[in-house]
PyMOL CGO cylinders between C-alpha atoms (Angstrom):
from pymol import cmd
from pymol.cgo import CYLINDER

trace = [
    CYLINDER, -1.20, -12.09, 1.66, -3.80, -10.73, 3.97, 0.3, 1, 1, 1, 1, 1, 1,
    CYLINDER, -3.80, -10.73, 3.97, -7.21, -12.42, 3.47, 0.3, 1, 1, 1, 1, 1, 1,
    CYLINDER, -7.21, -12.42, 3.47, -8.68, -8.99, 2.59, 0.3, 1, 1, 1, 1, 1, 1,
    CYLINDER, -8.68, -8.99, 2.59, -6.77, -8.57, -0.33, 0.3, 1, 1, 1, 1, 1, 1,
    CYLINDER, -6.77, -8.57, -0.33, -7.05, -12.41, -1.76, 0.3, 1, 1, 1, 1, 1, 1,
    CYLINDER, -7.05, -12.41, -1.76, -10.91, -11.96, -0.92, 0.3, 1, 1, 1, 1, 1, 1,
    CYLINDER, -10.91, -11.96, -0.92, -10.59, -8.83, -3.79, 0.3, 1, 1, 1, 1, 1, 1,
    CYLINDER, -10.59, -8.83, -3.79, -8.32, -10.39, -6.45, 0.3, 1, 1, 1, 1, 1, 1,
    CYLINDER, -8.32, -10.39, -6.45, -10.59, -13.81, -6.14, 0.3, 1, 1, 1, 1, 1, 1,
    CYLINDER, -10.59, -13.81, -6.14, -13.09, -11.42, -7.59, 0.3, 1, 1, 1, 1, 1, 1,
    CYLINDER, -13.09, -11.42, -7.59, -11.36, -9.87, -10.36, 0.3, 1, 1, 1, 1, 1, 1,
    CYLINDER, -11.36, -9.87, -10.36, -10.00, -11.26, -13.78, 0.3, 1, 1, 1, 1, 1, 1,
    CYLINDER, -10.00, -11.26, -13.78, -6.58, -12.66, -13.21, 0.3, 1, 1, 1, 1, 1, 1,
    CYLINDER, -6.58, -12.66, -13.21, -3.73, -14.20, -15.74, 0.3, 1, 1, 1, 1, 1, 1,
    CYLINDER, -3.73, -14.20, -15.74, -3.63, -17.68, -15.79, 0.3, 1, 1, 1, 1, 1, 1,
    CYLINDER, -3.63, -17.68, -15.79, -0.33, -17.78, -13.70, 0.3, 1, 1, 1, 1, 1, 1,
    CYLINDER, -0.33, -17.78, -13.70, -1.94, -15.75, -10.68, 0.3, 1, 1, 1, 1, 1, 1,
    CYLINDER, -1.94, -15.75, -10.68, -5.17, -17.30, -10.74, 0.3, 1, 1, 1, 1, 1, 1,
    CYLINDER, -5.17, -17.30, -10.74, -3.43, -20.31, -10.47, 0.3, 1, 1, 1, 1, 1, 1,
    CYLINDER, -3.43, -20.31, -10.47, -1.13, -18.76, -7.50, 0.3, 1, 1, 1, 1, 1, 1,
    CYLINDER, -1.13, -18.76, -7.50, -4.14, -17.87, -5.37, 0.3, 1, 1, 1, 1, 1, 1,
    CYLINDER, -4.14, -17.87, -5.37, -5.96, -21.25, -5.73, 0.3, 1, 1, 1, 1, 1, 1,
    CYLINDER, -5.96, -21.25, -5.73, -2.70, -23.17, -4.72, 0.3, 1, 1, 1, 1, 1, 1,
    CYLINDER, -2.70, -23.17, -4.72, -2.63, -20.50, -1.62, 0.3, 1, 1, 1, 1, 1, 1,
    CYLINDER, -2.63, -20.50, -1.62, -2.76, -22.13, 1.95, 0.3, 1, 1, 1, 1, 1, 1,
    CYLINDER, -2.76, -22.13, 1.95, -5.32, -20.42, 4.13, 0.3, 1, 1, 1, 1, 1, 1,
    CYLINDER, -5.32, -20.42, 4.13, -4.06, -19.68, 7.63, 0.3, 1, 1, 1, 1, 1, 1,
    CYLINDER, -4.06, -19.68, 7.63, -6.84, -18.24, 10.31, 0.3, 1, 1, 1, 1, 1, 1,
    CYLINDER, -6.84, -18.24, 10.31, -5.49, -14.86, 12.30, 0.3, 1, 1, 1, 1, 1, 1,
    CYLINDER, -5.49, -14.86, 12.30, -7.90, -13.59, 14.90, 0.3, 1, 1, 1, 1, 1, 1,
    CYLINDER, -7.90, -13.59, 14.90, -11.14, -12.54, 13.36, 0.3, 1, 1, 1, 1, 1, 1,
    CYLINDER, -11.14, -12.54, 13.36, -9.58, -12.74, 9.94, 0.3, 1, 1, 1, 1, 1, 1,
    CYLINDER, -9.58, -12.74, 9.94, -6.88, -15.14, 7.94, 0.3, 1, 1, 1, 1, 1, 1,
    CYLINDER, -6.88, -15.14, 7.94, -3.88, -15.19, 5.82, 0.3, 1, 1, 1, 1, 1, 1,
    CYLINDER, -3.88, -15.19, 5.82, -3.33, -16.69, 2.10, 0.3, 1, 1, 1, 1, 1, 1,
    CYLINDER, -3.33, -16.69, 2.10, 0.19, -18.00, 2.13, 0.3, 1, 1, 1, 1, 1, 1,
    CYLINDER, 0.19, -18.00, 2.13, 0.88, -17.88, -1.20, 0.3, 1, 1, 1, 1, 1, 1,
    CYLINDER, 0.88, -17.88, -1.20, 4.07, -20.20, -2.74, 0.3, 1, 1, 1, 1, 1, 1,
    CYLINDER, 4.07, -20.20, -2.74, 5.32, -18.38, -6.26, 0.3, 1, 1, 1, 1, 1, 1,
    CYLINDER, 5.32, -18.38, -6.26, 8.29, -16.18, -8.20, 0.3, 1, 1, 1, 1, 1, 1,
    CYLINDER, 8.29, -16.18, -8.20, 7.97, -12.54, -6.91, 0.3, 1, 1, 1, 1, 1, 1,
    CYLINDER, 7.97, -12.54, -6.91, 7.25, -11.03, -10.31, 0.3, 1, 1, 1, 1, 1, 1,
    CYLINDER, 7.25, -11.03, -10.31, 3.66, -13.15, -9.83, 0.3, 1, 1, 1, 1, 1, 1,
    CYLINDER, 3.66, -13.15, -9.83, 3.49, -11.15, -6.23, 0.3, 1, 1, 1, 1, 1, 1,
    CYLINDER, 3.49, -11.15, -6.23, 3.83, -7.78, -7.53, 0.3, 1, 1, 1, 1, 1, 1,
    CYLINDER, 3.83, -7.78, -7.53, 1.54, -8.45, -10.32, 0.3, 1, 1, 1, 1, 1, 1,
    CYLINDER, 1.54, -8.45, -10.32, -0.84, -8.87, -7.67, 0.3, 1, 1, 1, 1, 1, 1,
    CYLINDER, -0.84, -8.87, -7.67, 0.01, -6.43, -5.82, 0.3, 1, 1, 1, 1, 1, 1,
    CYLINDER, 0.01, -6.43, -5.82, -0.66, -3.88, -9.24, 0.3, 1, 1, 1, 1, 1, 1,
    CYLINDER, -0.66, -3.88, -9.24, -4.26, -5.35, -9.23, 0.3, 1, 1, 1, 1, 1, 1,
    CYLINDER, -4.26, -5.35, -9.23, -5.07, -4.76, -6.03, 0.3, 1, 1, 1, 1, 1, 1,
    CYLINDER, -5.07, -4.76, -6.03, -4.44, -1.04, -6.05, 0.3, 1, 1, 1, 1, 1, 1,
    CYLINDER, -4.44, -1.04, -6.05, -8.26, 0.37, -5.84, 0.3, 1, 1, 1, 1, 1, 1,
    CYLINDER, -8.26, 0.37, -5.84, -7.72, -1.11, -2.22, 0.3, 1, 1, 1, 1, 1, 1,
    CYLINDER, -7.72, -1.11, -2.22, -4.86, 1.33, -1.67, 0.3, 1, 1, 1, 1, 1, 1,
    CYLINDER, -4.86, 1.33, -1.67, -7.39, 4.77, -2.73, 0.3, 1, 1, 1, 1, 1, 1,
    CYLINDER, -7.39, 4.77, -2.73, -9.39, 6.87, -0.78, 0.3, 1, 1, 1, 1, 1, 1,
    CYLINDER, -9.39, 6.87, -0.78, -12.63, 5.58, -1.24, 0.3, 1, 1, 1, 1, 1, 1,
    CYLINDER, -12.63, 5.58, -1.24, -11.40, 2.19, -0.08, 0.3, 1, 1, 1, 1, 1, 1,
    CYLINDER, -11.40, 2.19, -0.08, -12.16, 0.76, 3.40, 0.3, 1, 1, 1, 1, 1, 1,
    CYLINDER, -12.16, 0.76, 3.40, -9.80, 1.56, 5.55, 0.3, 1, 1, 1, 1, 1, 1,
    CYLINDER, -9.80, 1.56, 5.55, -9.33, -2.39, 6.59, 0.3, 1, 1, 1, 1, 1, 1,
    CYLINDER, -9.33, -2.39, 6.59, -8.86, -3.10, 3.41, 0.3, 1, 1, 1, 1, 1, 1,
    CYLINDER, -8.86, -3.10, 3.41, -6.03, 0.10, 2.80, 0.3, 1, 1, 1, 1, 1, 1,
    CYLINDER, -6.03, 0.10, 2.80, -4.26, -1.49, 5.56, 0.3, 1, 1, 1, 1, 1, 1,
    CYLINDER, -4.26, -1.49, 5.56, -4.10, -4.91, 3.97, 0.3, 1, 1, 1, 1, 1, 1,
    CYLINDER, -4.10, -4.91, 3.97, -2.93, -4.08, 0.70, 0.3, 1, 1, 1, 1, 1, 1,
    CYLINDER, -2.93, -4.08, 0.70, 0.09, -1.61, 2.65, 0.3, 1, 1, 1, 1, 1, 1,
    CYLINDER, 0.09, -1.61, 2.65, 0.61, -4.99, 4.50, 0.3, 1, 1, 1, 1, 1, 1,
    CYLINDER, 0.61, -4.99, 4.50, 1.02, -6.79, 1.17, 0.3, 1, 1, 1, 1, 1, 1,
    CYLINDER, 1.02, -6.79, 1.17, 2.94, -4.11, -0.48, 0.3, 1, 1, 1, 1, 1, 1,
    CYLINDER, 2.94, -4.11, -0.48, 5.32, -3.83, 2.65, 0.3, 1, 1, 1, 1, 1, 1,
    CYLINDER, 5.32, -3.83, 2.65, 5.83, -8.04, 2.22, 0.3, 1, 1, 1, 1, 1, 1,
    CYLINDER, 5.83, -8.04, 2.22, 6.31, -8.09, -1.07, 0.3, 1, 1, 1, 1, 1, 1,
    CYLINDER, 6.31, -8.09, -1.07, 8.96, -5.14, -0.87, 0.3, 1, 1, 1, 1, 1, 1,
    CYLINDER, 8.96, -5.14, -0.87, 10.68, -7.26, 1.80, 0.3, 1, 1, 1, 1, 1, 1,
    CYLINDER, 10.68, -7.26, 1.80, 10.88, -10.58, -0.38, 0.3, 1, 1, 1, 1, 1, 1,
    CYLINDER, 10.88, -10.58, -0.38, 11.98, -8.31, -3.10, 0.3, 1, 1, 1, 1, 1, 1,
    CYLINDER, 11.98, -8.31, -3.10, 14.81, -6.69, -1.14, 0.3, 1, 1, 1, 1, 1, 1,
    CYLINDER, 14.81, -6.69, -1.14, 15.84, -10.83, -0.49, 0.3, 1, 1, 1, 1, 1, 1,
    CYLINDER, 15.84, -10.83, -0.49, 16.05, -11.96, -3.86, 0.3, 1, 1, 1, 1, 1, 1,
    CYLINDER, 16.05, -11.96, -3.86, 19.29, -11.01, -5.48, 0.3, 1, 1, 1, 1, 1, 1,
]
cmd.load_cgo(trace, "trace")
């Protein structure tokens, strides 16, 4: 998960199960910015990814628009591998 969007759910009320998701998260630095790899079922991911969608309005920065489409394209793509 880009660190733009883990930087905005740290900062909102999560469910026990994804609060606990982000704190087990590996942070990985990319460039100026970093990466949350984040280790759990994909029904936890696109809970998430539901939280996070003021990041995907208009009033949103466009950095952080691009992150969450990031996260919603990875998510789609893990979904599309489990059976």
């Amino acid at each position: 998960m880009p660190g733009k969007v883990a930087d905005f759910l740290r900062a909102t009320e999560l469910e026990p199960a994804e609060r606990a998701a982000l704190d087990q998260g590996v942070t990985v630095r990319r460039g100026q910015g970093y990466t949350l790899r984040v280790s759990t079922e994909p029904e936890v991911h696109r809970q998430l990814l539901d939280r996070c969608k003021p990041l995907g309005n208009a009033t949103a920065i466009p950095a952080q628009r691009k992150a969450r489409r990031e996260y919603e394209n990875r998510v789609a793509a893990l979904a599309a591998e489990t059976p």
